[in-house]
N, C-alpha and C positions, 0 to 999 in steps of 0.2 A: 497541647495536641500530642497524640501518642504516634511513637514514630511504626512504621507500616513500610515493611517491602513492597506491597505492592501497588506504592504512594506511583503518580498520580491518580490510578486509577478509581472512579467512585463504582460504588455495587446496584445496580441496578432494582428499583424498585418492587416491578411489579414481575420480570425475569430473575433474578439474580444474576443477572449477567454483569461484568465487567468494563465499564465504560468512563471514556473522556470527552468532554462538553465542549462544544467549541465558546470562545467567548462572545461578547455582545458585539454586533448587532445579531449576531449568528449562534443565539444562545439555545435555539429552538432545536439543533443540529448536535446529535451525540453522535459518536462511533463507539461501535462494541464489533462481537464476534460475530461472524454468518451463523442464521439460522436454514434448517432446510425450508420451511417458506418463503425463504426471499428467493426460489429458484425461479419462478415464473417470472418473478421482477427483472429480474438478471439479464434473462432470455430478452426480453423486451426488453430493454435499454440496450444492451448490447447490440441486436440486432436494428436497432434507429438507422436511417442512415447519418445523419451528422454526427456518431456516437462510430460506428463500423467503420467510416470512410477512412477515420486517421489510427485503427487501431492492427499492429502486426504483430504475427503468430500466432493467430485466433483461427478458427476452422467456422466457415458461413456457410451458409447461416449456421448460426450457434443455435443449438440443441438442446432439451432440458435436459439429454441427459450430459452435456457438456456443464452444463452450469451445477448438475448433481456433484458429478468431479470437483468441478472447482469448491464446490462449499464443504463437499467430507474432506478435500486435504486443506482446505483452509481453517478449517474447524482443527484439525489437527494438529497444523502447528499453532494454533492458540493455544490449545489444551498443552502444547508441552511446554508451552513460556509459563501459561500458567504453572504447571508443575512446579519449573523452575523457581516461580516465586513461592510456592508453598514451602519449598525444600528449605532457601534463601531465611525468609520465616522463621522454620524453625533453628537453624544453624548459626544465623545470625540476627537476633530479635531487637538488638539494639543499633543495627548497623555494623557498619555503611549500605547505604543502597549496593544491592547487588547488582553485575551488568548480566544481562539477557538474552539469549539466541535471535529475536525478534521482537516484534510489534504483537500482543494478544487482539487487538483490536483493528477491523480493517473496512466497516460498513459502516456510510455515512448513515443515520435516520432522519426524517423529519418527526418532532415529536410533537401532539396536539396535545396543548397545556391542559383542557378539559377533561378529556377523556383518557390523557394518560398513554393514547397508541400511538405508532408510529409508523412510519412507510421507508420504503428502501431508496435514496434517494441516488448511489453510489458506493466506489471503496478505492481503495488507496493501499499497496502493495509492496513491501518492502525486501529485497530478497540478496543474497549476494550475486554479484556480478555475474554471468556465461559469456561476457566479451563479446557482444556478434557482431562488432565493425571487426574482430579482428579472423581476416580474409584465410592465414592459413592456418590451415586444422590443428597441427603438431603442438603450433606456440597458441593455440585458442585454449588446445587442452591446456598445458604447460601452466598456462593463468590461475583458469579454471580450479584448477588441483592444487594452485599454490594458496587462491583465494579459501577454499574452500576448506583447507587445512587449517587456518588460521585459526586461536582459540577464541571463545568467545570474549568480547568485550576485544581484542585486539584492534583499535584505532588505524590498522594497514587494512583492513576487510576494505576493500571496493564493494558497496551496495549497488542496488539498479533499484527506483522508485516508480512505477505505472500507475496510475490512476484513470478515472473516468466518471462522470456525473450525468444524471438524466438531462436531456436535454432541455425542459422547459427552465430548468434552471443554471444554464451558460449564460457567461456573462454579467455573473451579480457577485462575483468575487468569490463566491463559498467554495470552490477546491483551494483558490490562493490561502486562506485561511485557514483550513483544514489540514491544508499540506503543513504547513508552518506550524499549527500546533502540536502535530505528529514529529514532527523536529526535531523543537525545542520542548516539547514534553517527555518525548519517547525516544525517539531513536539519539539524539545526541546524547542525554543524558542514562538511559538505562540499555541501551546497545554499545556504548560507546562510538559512534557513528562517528568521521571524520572527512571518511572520502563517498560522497555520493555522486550518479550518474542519473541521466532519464535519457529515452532515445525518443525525439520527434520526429512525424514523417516531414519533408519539406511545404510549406503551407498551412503546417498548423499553428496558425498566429494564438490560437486561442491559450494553446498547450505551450508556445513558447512566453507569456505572457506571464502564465501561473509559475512558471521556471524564473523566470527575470525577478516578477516581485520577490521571490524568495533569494536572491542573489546567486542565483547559479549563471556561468557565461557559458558559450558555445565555445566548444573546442573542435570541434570537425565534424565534418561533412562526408558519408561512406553511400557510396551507390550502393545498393541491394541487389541481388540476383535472385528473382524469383522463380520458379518452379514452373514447367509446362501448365500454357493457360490463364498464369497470375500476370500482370502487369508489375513491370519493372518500378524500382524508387529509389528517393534516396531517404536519408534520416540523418539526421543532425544530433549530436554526442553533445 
């Protein structure tokens, strides 16, 4: 097999998109990059309520053209990891794997073995840290800017991981396995990932669930202070 910067990723058949398969039972499930059709999807799933109740720093109801946002800058930091590996590619064709600013791929599909199509079932978000248990501003930034500075592939970068899945399919384990294969395919190995975070709201058994199987612990508990209007919370680090 010929060695490939932009191993694991396969190329998508009938798009030329770039994607990773989750394994069996859950083989029917790829991630690749947002298209601007999955904006309607988007909208509706987010806007669920067992889908909105546990999700913070979203504007609700979510908007298409909130979800337009999210998929041209999500599209754009794929398109620059992509880059990244084309560069990688050529400057270095026999290796080593190069490490990578990001994830290029962050939309779950379900794909119909028949016909080849596929539906938007979810994504999965991987980003550096912005701190937001940490209460005062000066040392938020302070983080923020130390985080942020870091080169890429630097093993000290603090990540933050969000995700979210349609709702008829909570419960049957596909974010647990999703998340884990974005992991151990992608971010450990071609980010160089070592310190990761997620933030739960309190009560989200579901989301603490898919954090556990993956062996992440709780490390604190920050009350929120929300904004004229919103209902107070906490969220668990």
């Amino acid at each position: 097999m010929s060695f490939s910067q932009f191993y694991p990723l396969q190329r998508h058949p009938r798009t030329g998109e770039p994607y990773i398969q989750l394994p069996a039972p859950y083989h029917r499930i790829i991630i690749t990059p947002p298209r601007r059709e999955d904006v309607s999807h988007i909208v509706a799933i987010l806007n669920a309520g067992p889908v909105k109740k546990w999700l913070d720093g979203l504007t609700f109801p979510y908007l298409e053209c909130h979800g337009e946002d999210w998929v041209a800058q999500t599209k754009e930091r794929s398109d620059a990891v992509l880059h990244e590996l084309r560069i990688a590619a050529e400057e270095q064709p026999r290796g080593p794997l190069a490490a990578v600013s990001g994830c290029p791929v962050s939309c779950l599909r379900g794909v119909d073995d028949h016909s080849d199509a596929d539906v938007y079932l979810g994504a999965i978000e991987f980003s550096r840290c912005n701190f937001p248990d940490v209460r005062d501003r000066a040392e938020q930034e302070r983080l923020v800017s130390k985080n942020e500075g870091r080169k890429t592939g630097d093993p000290r970068i603090v990540w933050c991981v969000g995700y979210y899945l349609t709702v008829p399919l909570h419960g049957q384990g596909i974010m647990s396995c999703a998340l884990r294969t974005l992991m151990q395919q992608w971010a450990v190995p071609r980010m160089g990932a070592r310190v990761m975070r997620a933030e739960t709201i309190i009560g989200n058994w579901g989301s603490r669930r898919v954090l556990e199987k993956l062996g992440f612990g709780r490390c604190d508990t920050v009350r929120v202070q929300k904004t004229k209007g919103e209902e107070d919370g906490s969220a668990e680090l």
